[in-house]
Structures are given as structure tokens and as C-alpha cells.
N, C-alpha and C positions, 0 to 999 in steps of 0.2 A: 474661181467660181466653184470648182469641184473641191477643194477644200471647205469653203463654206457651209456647202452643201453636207458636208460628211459631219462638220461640228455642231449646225443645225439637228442632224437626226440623229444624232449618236448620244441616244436617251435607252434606259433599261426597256426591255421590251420582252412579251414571250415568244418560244417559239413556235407555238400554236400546235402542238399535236396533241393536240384537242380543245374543244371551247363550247362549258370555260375552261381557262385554264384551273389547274388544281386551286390556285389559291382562293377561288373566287368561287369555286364549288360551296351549298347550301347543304352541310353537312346535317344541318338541323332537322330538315325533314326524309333524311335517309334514313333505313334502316336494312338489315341483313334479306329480312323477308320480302322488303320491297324489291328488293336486288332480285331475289327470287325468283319474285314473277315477273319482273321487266324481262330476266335472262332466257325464263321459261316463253313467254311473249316471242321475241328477237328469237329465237331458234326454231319454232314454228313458223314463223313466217319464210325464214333464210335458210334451211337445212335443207330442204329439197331442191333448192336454186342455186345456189351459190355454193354451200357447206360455210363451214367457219373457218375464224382462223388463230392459233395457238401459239399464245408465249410463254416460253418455259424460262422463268429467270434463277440461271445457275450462278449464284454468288461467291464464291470463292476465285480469291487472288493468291498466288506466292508470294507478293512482294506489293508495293503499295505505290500506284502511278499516280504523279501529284498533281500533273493536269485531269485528271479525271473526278467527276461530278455522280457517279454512278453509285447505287448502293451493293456494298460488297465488302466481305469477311476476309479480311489477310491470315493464310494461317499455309504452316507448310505439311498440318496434318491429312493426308487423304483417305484417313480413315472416316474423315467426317461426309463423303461421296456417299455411302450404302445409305446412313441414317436421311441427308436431305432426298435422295430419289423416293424412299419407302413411303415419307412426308408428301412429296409431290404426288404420287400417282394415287394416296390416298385423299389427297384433294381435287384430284380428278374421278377419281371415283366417287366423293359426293355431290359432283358437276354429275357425271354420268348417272345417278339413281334419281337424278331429278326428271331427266328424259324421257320420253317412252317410245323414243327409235334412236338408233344409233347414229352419234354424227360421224357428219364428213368432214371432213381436215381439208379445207384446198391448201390454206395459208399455215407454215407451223416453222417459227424462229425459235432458236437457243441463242438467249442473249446472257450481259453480263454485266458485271464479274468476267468470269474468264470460262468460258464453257470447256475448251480444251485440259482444264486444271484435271476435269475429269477422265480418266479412264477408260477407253475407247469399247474395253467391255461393259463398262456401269450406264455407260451412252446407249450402247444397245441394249439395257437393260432396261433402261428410261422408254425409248422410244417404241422397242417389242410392248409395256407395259401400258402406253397412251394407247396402240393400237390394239390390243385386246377388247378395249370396251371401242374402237371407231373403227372408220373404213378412210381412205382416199380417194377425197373429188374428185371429178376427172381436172386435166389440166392444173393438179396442184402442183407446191412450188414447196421446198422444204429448205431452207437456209441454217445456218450457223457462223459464228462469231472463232475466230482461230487466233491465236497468238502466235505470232511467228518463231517465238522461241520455245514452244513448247508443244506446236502442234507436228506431231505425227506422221507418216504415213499411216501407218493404221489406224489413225484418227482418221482422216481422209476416205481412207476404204472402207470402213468399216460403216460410217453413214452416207456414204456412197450406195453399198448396197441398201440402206434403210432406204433412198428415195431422195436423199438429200441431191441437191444441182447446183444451187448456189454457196458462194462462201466469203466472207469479209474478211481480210486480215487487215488489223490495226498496224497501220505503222506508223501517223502522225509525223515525222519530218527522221532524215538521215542524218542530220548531222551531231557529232555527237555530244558537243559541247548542249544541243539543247535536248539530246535525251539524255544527259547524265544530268539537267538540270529538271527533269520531266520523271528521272529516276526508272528510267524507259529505253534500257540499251539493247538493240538490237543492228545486228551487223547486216547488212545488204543483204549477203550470202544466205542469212536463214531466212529474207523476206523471197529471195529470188528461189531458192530451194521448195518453201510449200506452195509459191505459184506454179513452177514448173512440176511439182507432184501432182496439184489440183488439176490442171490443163491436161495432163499423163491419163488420169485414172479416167476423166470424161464430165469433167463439172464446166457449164457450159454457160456460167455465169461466176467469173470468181471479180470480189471486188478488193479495192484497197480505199481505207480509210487515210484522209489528210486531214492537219490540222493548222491554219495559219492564224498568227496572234500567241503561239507561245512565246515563254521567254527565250530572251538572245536570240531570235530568228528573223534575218536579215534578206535582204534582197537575195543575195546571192544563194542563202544556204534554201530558201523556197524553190529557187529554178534549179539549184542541184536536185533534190530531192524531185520534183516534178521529171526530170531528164532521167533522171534513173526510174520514177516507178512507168514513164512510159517504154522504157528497153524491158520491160516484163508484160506489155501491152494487158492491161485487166481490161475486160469488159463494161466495167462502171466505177465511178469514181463519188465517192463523198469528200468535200471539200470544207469542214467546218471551219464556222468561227468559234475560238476559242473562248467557251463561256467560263471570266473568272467569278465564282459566287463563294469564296474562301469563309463568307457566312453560314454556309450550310453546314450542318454539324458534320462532323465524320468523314468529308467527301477527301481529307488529303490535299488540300490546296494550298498547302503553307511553308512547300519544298521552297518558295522564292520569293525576293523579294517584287512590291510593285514594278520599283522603279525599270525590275528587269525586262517589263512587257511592254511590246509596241503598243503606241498608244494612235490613236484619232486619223491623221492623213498617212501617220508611219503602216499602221496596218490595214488600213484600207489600202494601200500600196501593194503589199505583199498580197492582199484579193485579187489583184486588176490583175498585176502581174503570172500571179498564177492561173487567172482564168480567160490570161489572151492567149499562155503558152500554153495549155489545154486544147481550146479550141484551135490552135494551129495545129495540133498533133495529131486530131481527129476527134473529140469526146466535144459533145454538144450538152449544152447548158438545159436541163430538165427537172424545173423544183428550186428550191432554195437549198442551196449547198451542193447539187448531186448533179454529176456529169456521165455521161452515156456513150458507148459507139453505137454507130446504127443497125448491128446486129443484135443488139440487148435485149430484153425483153420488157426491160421500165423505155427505155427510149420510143420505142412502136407505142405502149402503155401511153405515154406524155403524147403522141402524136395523135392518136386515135381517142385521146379522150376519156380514157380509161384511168389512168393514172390514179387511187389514192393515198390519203396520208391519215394513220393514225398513232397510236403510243409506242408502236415498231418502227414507225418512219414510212418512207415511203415503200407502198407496194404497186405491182403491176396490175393489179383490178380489187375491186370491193368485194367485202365481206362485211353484212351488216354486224353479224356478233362476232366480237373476239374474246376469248376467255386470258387471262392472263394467271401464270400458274408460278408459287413461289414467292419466299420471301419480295413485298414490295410491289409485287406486281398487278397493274391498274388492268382491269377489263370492262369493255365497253356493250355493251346491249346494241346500241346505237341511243335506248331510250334512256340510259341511266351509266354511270360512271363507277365501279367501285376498287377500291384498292384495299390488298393483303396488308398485312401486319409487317412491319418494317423492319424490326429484329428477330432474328432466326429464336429467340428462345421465344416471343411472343408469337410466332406462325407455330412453331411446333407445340406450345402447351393449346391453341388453339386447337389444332390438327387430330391430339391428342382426346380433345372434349369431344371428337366427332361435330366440329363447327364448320363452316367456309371462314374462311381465316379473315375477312373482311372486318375493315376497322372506320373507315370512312368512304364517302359516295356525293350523288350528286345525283337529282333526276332531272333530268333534261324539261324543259319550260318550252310551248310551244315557238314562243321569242327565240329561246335558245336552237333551238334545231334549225329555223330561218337564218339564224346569223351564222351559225358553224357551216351550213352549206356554203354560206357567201366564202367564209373564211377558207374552207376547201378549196372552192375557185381557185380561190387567187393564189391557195400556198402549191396547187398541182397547175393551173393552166395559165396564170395571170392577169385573167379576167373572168367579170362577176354580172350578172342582170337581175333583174330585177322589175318588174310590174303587176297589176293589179290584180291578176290572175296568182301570178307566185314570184316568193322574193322579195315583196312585199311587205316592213313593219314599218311602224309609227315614227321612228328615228330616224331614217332613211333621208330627209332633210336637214337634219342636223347633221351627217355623214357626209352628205355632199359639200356642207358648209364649209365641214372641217378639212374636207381635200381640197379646197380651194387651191390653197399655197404651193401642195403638191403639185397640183394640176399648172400653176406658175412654174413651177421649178421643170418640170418637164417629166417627172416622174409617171407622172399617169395621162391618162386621156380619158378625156368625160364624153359620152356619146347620151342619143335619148335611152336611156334606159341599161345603159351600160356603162361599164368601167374596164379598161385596160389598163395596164402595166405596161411602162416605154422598157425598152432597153435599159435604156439611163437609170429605170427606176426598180430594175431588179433585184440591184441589191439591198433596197428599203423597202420590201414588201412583208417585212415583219412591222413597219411603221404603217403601211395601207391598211393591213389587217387591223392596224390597232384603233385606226380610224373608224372600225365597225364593232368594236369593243365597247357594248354599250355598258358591260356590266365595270370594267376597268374606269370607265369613265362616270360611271356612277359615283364607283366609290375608287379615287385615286390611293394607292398603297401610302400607306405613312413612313414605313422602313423598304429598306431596297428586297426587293423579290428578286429580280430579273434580271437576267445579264446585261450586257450591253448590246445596243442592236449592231455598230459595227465592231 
């Protein structure tokens, strides 16, 4: 029956960190200046309450990870570090002359690429440079993305003292047959070394990234890997499925072949598996992919309610505006969607005209902000309401229509005016969402977007 079940829903699907998703974004009636005033709007309302929250996406790689979907520059020159910061902070200073008070930061990720590619003095150069024109919210949370084989102790320390607490290292699976097929060798030793630096110095949230569905990754080599990243005990865990989309220009998907990847009940096996020896080990299930101990501060967040999820993934509390800064990088208003310029030579001649590097967007529809809160529901708590006061749209019977089956299969649970997520139907709540995907459903894609949902 559980097979059945996994070849029924194992359709492309998004993974909702945001909606719409980009594809479906209405680019036609976007423009720079409306970005403007939505951003202008969204900071007013949220800078006194909340502050905001900041992605800095650092793209540069040494070397080129073939399971990776990320946009990112392979180059082993670092001299190219001074020219992207000078870029960044001068696209934050056209974010900052728009203002007329100084924002707060609660939220602020260095993602990737590879953040640690950089230079642990160019880091604080970056970071001193954000905070010249901001302050920090109270209760902010500052994070960074580490490579195990390249990150530092003085990487560590050195945005330790900037404010930094959390830290992700990427290690995706230990075994080495599938990081020499993933082009992603790292030895235990240097993923155990900067957790034990991280834990040393005083970061009181360090995470590790996993990834099940690569090639040649088998029963066994997932519970090795699981067994060894809990002998370094992280505080939170990301558990992805492996999205292959080897369509996407540039992303490096082409290290392998199909045949080498678990496919349908094979890798939904390596999920279960990995996420009943999780929760025996102590990390409790909070969101789609991401596991917690109860000392965490997203696990309290997922209890309490608080929990959300945007183009950073999940965070411990909301911030309606998030700027996103660098090559690629999407920021949201709450009211409007826009995204940087995708190649470093077209962000920088941008940056150059004295522009916001933005190249396309999206304004959110009153329809759309009703359904993206549903969609938040379900991707932070696993249930969604709905009635005539609020929650409320036109399609909302047709939604129910289409859960039927779901509701058959045991997946969810229908209430008056409510919808849960069973157990059982956890790991198809990229298919529940889609069920309220009115605009996907409008218009069904004619070529493949989307990964697979298992």
C-alpha cells in the first residue's frame, strides 16, 4: 500500500519557498520602481516591530558540487572577494538611501556558493560594512553557510565576534563512493573538527546539512552517515530530498548518470529510514526536511507557533521584509517579489549604472497573499483554516475537491473549516500545498519545472 502510495504522488512538485513560485510569477506588470515602493511600504510598516531580515548571497565555489542546484562562479581566483563585497554593500547602500531611519537586522544569512570561499577578514569587512548604515534587533539571529573543508577557525571567530550563533555545514552523506560521485570529498575528521571549533568558540546553534536520493546511496551508507553525524550531536538537522533538475542551465548536474539515482520506493526508503533513526536519537520532525533537538531555537519556534518559511528556508520568527543582496538573490516585501540579476557580469554593470540590480518580480494579488498564508501553514505547522471572516477565497471548494483522495489515502484530515497533515501524510505536503496552487493549476507547466516531490 505504501508503495502505491509513493508512485501515486511522486509528480514534480515545488518546494514552496514562496508563492507563487518563481515560475508562475507575473513578470509583466513588474517593475524596479514598483519594487520600490512595495519595499519602501514593507519597511515602514515592519522596521519598528520586527526589523528585517538579510541575504547576502556569496557565490563563489573552488571546485564544482554536482548534486548542487545553486547559482555559483567556480573559480580558484580570490582575488575576485574585494570587487563582489564593494558590489554588495554598494547595493545595500542603494536599499539604505531609500530609507529615512535606519533598519534593524533581526534576521541576516550568508548563503551560497560557499560563503567560507571568503576570507575571514573580507567577511568582516562585508559585515562592519552592512552595519554602518543598520543596527541589530533585539533577539537577532545571524547564521552562515561553512564548508567543512575550508572553513576556518578564524572563520568561526571572527563572525563569532560580528554577532553570528548559528552555522550550517554541508556534508550531505560520508560515504565516499557518493561524494567522489557528488565531486564532494570530505573526510569525517574535518566535518567533526569545525563542529567541535563551532561548539568551542560558543555558537549555540550549529546545524548539518543531509541529503538522501544522491547517487549510489544505499540503505546502509544513510544510517552510517546518520550514526556518525549524531556522534557530533548538531543542534538541528536538514534532511533534503535530492532535487535532480540537470535541466537548469549551469547548476552541474551532469557528474552522473540517471540510472545511478534511487528512484520511487528505493528512495523513499532511505527518508523512513533516516527519519525513524533521527527521531530515536533524539531530533524531532519540524517543517518539511528539517529536524530539531528540544533545545533549538526553530524546535520551541515550530512549537509555539512561530515558525517561518521563506527564500532562506526556515527561520525561528517572521520578518515581513527581507532584502536579498547579490548575484541572484530574490527579496520579498511580503507585498511584491524581486530578483537580482543572475550573472555576476550583469549584477555588476547594473551596480555600476547606480541601478537595484533587479531584473524580474512579481506583485502579490490579493488571492495570492490568502493562499501563500495557507501554503505557510502547512509548510511550518501542518495545518491550515480557513472561513468567512479570513482564509477565505473563491476556490476553496475546488481545493477540497481535489483533497479528497488525499483525505482517502490517510494523508490529511478534513475538519469544519480545517485541514491537517496525518503523520503518514508528512512527507507529501509539497502535494497538499499543491492542492491550493490555484495558479499551477490554472496553468499546468508544459515542460518539467520542478523536481520530484519524493
Amino acid at each position: 500500500m505504501q508503495n502505491n502510495i509513493i508512485q501515486k504522488y511522486n509528480v514534480p512538485g515545488p518546494r514552496y519557498t514562496s508563492y507563487p513560485t518563481v515560475p508562475y510569477w507575473d513578470n509583466s506588470g513588474f517593475s524596479a520602481e514598483k519594487w520600490e515602493t512595495s519595499f519602501i511600504k514593507s519597511f515602514k510598516e515592519s522596521n519598528g516591530d520586527e526589523g528585517i531580515s538579510l541575504y547576502i548571497h556569496l557565490p563563489f565555489c573552488e571546485s564544482m558540487c554536482t548534486f548542487c542546484g545553486c547559482n555559483k562562479r567556480v573559480t580558484r581566483r580570490h582575488e575576485v572577494e574585494t570587487a563582489y563585497i564593494t558590489a554588495v554593500l554598494e547595493e545595500w547602500g542603494m536599499y539604505c538611501d531609500l530609507l529615512i531611519e535606519k533598519p534593524l537586522i533581526k534576521e541576516l544569512h550568508l548563503g551560497g556558493g560557499t560563503p567560507t570561499f571568503f576570507s575571514p577578514e573580507n567577511l568582516e569587512i562585508l559585515i562592519n560594512g552592512i552595519f554602518d548604515r543598520a543596527a541589530k534587533a533585539q533577539g537577532y539571529e545571524f547564521g552562515f553557510e561553512g564548508h567543512p573543508n575550508n572553513t576556518t577557525r578564524q572563520h568561526l571567530q571572527t563572525l563569532y565576534n560580528l554577532g553570528f550563533r548559528r552555522v550550517s555545514f554541508g556534508v550531505q552523506d560520508y560515504n565516499e563512493t557518493v561524494q567522489k560521485a557528488i565531486n564532494r570529498v570530505q573526510p569525517f575528521h574535518n566535518v567533526a573538527k569545525v563542529t567541535f571549533w563551532a561548539r568551542e568558540i560558543g555558537y549555540t546553534s550549529i546545524s548539518h546539512d543531509l541529503v538522501f536520493g544522491l547517487p549510489f546511496q544505499t540503505l546502509e551508507t544513510i544510517t552510517d552517515t546518520i550514526e556518525k553525524t549524531k556522534s557530533l550531536n548538531p543542534d538541528r538537522l536538514a534532511f533534503y530530498s535530492y532535487a535532480h533538475v540537470p535541466w537548469i542551465k549551469g547548476n552541474g548536474q551532469r557528474g552522473f548518470d540517471d540510472s545511478n539515482l534511487p528512484k520511487d520506493e528505493e528512495k523513499r526508503a532511505l527518508y523512513e529510514v533516516g527519519k525513524n533513526l533521527l527521531t530515536k536519537k533524539g531530533f524531532h520532525e519540524i517543517g518539511m526536511d528539517h529536524f530539531a533537538t528540544t533545545t533549538d531555537s526553530l524546535y520551541h519556534a515550530y512549537k509555539n507557533g512561530t515558525m517561518h518559511r521563506n527564500f532562506m528556508g526556515y527561520s525561528s520568527g517572521k520578518t515581513q521584509l527581507m532584502i536579498g543582496l547579490g548575484v541572484s538573490s530574490i527579496s520579498d516585501s511580503w507585498y511584491a517579489f524581486a530578483q537580482n540579476e543572475k550573472t555576476l557580469e550583469d549584477y555588476y554593470n547594473r551596480i555600476a549604472l547606480g541601478e537595484l540590480p533587479v531584473f524580474r518580480g512579481h506583485l502579490l494579488t490579493e488571492e495570492d497573499l490568502l493562499i501563500r498564508k495557507h501554503i505557510l501553514n502547512l509548510m511550518c505547522s501542518f495545518t491550515t483554516t480557513w472561513g468567512a471572516q479570513q482564509g477565505w477565497f473563491e476556490e476553496i471548494p475546488a481545493v477540497l475537491a481535489s483533497l479528497a483522495e488525499m483525505e482517502h489515502d490517510g494523508l490529511i484530515e478534513l475538519g469544519k473549516n480545517r485541514l491537517t497533515v496525518t503523520e503518514k501524510g508528512k512527507p507529501f505536503v509539497r502535494n497538499i500545498c499543491m492542492a491550493f496552487d490555484v495558479r499551477l493549476k490554472r496553468k499546468a507547466p508544459q515542460t518539467q519545472l520542478f523536481s520530484m516531490v519524493v
